[in-house]
N, C-alpha and C positions, 0 to 999 in steps of 0.2 A: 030374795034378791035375784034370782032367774028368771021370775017373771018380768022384771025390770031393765029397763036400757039405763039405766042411772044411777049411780052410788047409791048403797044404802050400805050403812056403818052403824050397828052397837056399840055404843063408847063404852061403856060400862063394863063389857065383855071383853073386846080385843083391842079397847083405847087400854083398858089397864095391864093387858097382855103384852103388848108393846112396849110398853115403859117398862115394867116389872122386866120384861127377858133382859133391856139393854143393862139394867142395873146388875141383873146377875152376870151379865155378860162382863162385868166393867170388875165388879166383885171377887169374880173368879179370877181373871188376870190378877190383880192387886195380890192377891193371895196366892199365885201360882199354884192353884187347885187343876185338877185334870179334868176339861169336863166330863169325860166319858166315866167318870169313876167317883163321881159326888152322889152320896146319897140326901135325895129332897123330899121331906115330909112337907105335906099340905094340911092345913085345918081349915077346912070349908070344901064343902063340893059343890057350893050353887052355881049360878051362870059363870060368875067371875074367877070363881077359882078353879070349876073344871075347863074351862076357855085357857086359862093363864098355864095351866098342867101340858095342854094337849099344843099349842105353841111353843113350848120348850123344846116340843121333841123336834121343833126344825133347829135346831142349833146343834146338838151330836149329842143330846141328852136321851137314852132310850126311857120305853115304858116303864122298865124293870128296875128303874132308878128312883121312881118315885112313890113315894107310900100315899095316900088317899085318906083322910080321915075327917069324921062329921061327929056331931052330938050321939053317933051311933058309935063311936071309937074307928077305928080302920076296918076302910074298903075293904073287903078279902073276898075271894073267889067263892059263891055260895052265901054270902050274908044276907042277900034279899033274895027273896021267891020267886018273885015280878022281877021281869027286865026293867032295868033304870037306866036312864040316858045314861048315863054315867061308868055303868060297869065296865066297860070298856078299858077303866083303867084299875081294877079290880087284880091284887094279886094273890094268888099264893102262897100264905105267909101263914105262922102262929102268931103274929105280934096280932093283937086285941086293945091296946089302948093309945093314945098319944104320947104318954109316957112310955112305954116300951117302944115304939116307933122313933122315939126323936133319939136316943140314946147313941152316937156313934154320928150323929146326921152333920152333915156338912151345911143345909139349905133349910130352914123353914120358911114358909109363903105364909101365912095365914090372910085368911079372907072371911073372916069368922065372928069374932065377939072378943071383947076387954078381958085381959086377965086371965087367957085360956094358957099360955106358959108360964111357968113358973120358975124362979130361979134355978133350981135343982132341977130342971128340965134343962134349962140352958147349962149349966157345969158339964153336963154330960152328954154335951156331943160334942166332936170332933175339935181338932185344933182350927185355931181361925174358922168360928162358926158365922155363917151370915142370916139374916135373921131379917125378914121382909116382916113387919107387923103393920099389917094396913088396915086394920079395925077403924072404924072412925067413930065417935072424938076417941075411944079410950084403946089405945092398940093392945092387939094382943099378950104384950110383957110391958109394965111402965120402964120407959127408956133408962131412966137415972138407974134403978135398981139393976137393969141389964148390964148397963155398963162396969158400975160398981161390980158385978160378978163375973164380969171376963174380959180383961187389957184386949186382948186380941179379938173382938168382938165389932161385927161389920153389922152396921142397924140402919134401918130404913123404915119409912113409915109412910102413912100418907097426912100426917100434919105441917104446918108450913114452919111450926116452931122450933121444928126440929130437920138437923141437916138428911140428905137423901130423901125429900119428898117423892111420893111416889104421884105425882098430880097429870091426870089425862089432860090436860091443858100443853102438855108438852109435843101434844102428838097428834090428836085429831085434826087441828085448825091447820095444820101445816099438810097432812094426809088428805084432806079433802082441799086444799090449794092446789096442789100438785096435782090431782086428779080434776080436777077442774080442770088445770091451765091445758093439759091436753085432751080434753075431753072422754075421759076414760067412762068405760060404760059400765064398770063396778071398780072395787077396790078390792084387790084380792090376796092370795099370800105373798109375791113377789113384791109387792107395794107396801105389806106392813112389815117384811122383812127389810124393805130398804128403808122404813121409818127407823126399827130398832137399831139398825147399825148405824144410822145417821146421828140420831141420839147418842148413843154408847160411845161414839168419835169425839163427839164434841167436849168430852171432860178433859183429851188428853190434850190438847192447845188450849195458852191461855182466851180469857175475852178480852175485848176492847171496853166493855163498859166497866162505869168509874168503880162501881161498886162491884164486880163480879172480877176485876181482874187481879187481885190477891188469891184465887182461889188457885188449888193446884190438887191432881189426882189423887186422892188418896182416902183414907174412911171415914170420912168426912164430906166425901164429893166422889162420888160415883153416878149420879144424874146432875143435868144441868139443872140449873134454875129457870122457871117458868118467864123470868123476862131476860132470857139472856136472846139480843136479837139476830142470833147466829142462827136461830131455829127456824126462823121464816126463810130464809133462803138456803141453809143446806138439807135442811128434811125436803122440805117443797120439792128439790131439786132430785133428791135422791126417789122419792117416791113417783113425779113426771117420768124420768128415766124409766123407772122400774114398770111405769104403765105400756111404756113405748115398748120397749124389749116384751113385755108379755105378751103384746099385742091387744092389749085392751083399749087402746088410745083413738080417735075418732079422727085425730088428725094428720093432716100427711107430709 
């Protein structure tokens, strides 16, 4: 993207970063969790899930809050030979599997594969645990069974069948609007910073539309819905702003 005078944006990467932070953003309020003091396991280290780790940390979430784990079990400092993009977020730790990692966890991300938590993985972590399973079709815990196994249990996913969609439809079209209308010459952290908080506002006022204006804050609704028309005009807005202020804006 340096070579370029022109946006260029991985949706896939920091569209799902974007949404993902605002839900946890939305999550933790509801909960009155602290964020500096939530521990967040991840399952998946690919594009999307080391992208989605390493933007948390602009919200006051340190490195040393989040555990790293893949089909190799947990990141830990010394597990590969070879330098991997990725070690960076490599800790110092005995925990060796996702079962001993989720145990106590306030946050699971996963970005992984169907069926990788299992009930007795969720019993065992924290009060009011929140639980991002964005596998697609089959998310990482089947939702009904999650539920059934914890009243106070905060779920999200990236299916439409189920409430707290996690869909980059929320975020891209609006972030590259915004960056358009002032002709911004990339799209960078202040930009997707003011997408996330744009997003994460919009649950706590109701909507205008017929169908979306029953809905009210709570674990149920911690991301908007994808046609709620409030997103074309306040992310847009937040995100131009946030091009102007950084100085990346073309216009005068």
């Amino acid at each position: 993207t340096k070579r370029l005078s022109i946006p260029v944006f991985h949706d896939d990467q920091h569209g799902t970063a974007i949404i993902v932070a605002a839900g946890i953003l939305n999550a933790v309020k509801l909960t009155n969790k602290k964020i500096n003091n939530l521990k967040i396991v991840f399952s998946g280290i690919g594009a999307a899930g080391y992208t989605c780790a390493k933007y948390l940390l602009n919200f006051g979430i340190s490195k040393e809050q989040i555990i790293m784990t893949d089909i190799d079990g947990v990141l830990y400092k010394g597990r590969e030979q070879e330098k991997k993009y990725y070690d960076d977020l490599a800790q110092t730790t005995s925990l060796r599997t996702l079962k001993q990692a989720i145990e106590g966890a306030d946050i699971f991300i996963g970005l992984s594969k169907g069926n990788i938590l299992t009930t007795s993985m969720l019993k065992s972590m924290n009060i009011n645990p929140i639980i991002f399973a964005l596998a697609n079709p089959i998310p990482e815990i089947n939702v009904a069974k999650a539920i059934d196994s914890r009243s106070d249990l905060i779920i999200a996913t990236g299916r439409s069948d189920y409430p707290n969609q996690v869909n980059n439809v929320l975020a891209f079209p609006y972030l590259f609007k915004g960056a358009l209308s002032v002709q911004a010459s990339c799209i960078n952290l202040e930009m997707k910073i003011a997408a996330t908080k744009a997003i994460a506002k919009l649950v706590h006022t109701p909507s205008t539309h017929k169908n979306l204006k029953h809905l009210k804050f709570g674990k149920n609704y911690i991301i908007p819905k994808p046609h709620d028309s409030r997103l074309s005009d306040q992310v847009t807005k937040a995100v131009a702003e946030a091009a102007i202020n950084s100085n990346v804006s073309k216009t005068i």
